[in-house]
C-alpha positions in Angstrom: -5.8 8.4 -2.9 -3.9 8.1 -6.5 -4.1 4.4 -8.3 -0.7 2.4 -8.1 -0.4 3.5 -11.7 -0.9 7.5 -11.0 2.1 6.7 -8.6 3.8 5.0 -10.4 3.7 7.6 -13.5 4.5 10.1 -11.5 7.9 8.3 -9.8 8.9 7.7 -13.5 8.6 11.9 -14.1 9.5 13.3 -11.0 12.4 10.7 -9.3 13.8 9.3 -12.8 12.4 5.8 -12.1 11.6 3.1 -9.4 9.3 0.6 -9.0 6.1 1.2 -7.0 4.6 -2.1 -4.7 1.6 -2.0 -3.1 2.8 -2.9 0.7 1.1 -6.0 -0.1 2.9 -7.2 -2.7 6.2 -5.4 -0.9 6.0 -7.6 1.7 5.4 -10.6 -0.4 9.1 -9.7 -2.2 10.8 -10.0 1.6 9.9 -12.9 1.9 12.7 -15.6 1.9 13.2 -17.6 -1.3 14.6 -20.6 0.1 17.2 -20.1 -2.2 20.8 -20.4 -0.8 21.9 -17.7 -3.1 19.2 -15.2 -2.2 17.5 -14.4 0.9 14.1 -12.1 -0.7 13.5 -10.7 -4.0 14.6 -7.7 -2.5 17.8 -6.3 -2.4 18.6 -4.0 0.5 22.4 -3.7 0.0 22.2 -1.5 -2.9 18.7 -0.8 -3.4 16.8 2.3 -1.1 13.0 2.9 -0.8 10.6 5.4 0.7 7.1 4.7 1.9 4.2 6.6 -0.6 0.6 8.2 1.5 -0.8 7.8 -1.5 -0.9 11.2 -2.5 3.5 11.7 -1.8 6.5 10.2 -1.2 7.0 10.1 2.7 10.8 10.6 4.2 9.9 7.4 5.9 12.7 4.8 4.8 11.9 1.4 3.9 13.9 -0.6 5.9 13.6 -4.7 6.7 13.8 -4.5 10.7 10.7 -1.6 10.8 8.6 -2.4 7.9 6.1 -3.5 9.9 5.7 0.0 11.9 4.7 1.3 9.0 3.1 -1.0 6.7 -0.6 -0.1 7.9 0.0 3.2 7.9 0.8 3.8 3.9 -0.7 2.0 0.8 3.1 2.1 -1.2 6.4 1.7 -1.4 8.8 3.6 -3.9 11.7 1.0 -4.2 14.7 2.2 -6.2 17.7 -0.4 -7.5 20.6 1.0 -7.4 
Protein backbone atom coordinates (compact mmCIF):
# COMPACT_ATOMS: atom_id res chain seq x y z
CA UNK A 1 0.00 0.00 0.00
CA UNK A 2 1.57 3.72 -1.03
CA UNK A 3 2.17 6.34 2.03
CA UNK A 4 -0.57 9.25 2.13
CA UNK A 5 2.37 11.23 0.64
CA UNK A 6 2.97 8.73 -2.51
CA UNK A 7 -0.83 9.44 -2.97
CA UNK A 8 -0.84 12.44 -2.57
CA UNK A 9 2.20 13.13 -5.14
CA UNK A 10 0.75 11.27 -7.48
CA UNK A 11 -2.94 13.18 -7.42
CA UNK A 12 -0.92 16.38 -7.79
CA UNK A 13 0.77 14.73 -11.32
CA UNK A 14 -1.86 12.70 -12.66
CA UNK A 15 -5.45 14.65 -11.63
CA UNK A 16 -3.95 18.41 -11.51
CA UNK A 17 -4.55 18.58 -7.67
CA UNK A 18 -6.68 17.55 -4.62
CA UNK A 19 -6.22 16.96 -1.25
CA UNK A 20 -5.68 13.40 0.01
CA UNK A 21 -7.31 12.42 3.79
CA UNK A 22 -6.76 9.54 5.39
CA UNK A 23 -10.60 8.23 6.00
CA UNK A 24 -9.69 9.02 9.39
CA UNK A 25 -9.03 12.38 9.32
CA UNK A 26 -11.99 12.57 6.32
CA UNK A 27 -14.39 11.65 8.64
CA UNK A 28 -13.10 13.94 11.28
CA UNK A 29 -13.72 17.08 8.47
CA UNK A 30 -17.70 15.85 8.33
CA UNK A 31 -18.13 16.32 11.34
CA UNK A 32 -20.41 19.37 12.37
CA UNK A 33 -18.77 22.54 13.44
CA UNK A 34 -21.38 23.90 15.46
CA UNK A 35 -21.04 26.80 13.52
CA UNK A 36 -24.39 28.35 12.22
CA UNK A 37 -22.65 29.30 9.05
CA UNK A 38 -21.17 25.93 8.33
CA UNK A 39 -22.31 22.56 8.84
CA UNK A 40 -18.47 20.38 8.26
CA UNK A 41 -15.24 21.43 7.04
CA UNK A 42 -16.40 19.85 4.02
CA UNK A 43 -18.04 21.23 1.27
CA UNK A 44 -20.14 18.91 -0.73
CA UNK A 45 -22.01 21.46 -2.90
CA UNK A 46 -19.10 22.21 -5.07
CA UNK A 47 -16.49 19.98 -4.05
CA UNK A 48 -16.37 15.98 -5.49
CA UNK A 49 -14.20 13.12 -4.20
CA UNK A 50 -13.31 9.49 -4.96
CA UNK A 51 -12.32 6.85 -2.53
CA UNK A 52 -8.16 5.77 -3.02
CA UNK A 53 -7.31 1.41 -2.48
CA UNK A 54 -4.25 2.66 -1.73
CA UNK A 55 -2.61 1.67 -4.75
CA UNK A 56 -5.68 3.81 -7.27
CA UNK A 57 -8.27 6.02 -7.33
CA UNK A 58 -11.54 3.84 -7.06
CA UNK A 59 -14.86 5.07 -9.15
CA UNK A 60 -16.40 4.87 -5.78
CA UNK A 61 -17.88 8.49 -4.98
CA UNK A 62 -17.52 10.10 -1.77
CA UNK A 63 -20.70 10.92 -0.81
CA UNK A 64 -22.08 12.02 3.01
CA UNK A 65 -25.23 9.61 3.18
CA UNK A 66 -22.73 6.27 2.19
CA UNK A 67 -19.42 7.14 3.55
CA UNK A 68 -19.75 4.68 5.96
CA UNK A 69 -20.26 1.71 3.40
CA UNK A 70 -17.14 2.31 2.41
CA UNK A 71 -14.92 3.81 4.87
CA UNK A 72 -13.42 0.28 6.10
CA UNK A 73 -12.97 -0.78 2.92
CA UNK A 74 -10.27 1.94 1.61
CA UNK A 75 -7.47 3.80 3.48
CA UNK A 76 -8.11 7.45 1.35
CA UNK A 77 -10.04 9.85 0.04
CA UNK A 78 -9.16 12.15 -3.05
CA UNK A 79 -11.22 15.26 -2.26
CA UNK A 80 -11.25 17.86 -4.99
CA UNK A 81 -12.69 21.78 -4.34
CA UNK A 82 -14.11 22.92 -6.99
Amino acid sequence: MKSLKEVQNEVWDDFKGGDVFTVEEFEELMKPTGDPDCDSEIEFVDSYGYFHDGENVTDVEVDPYTFRMYKDIYPYVVWHKV
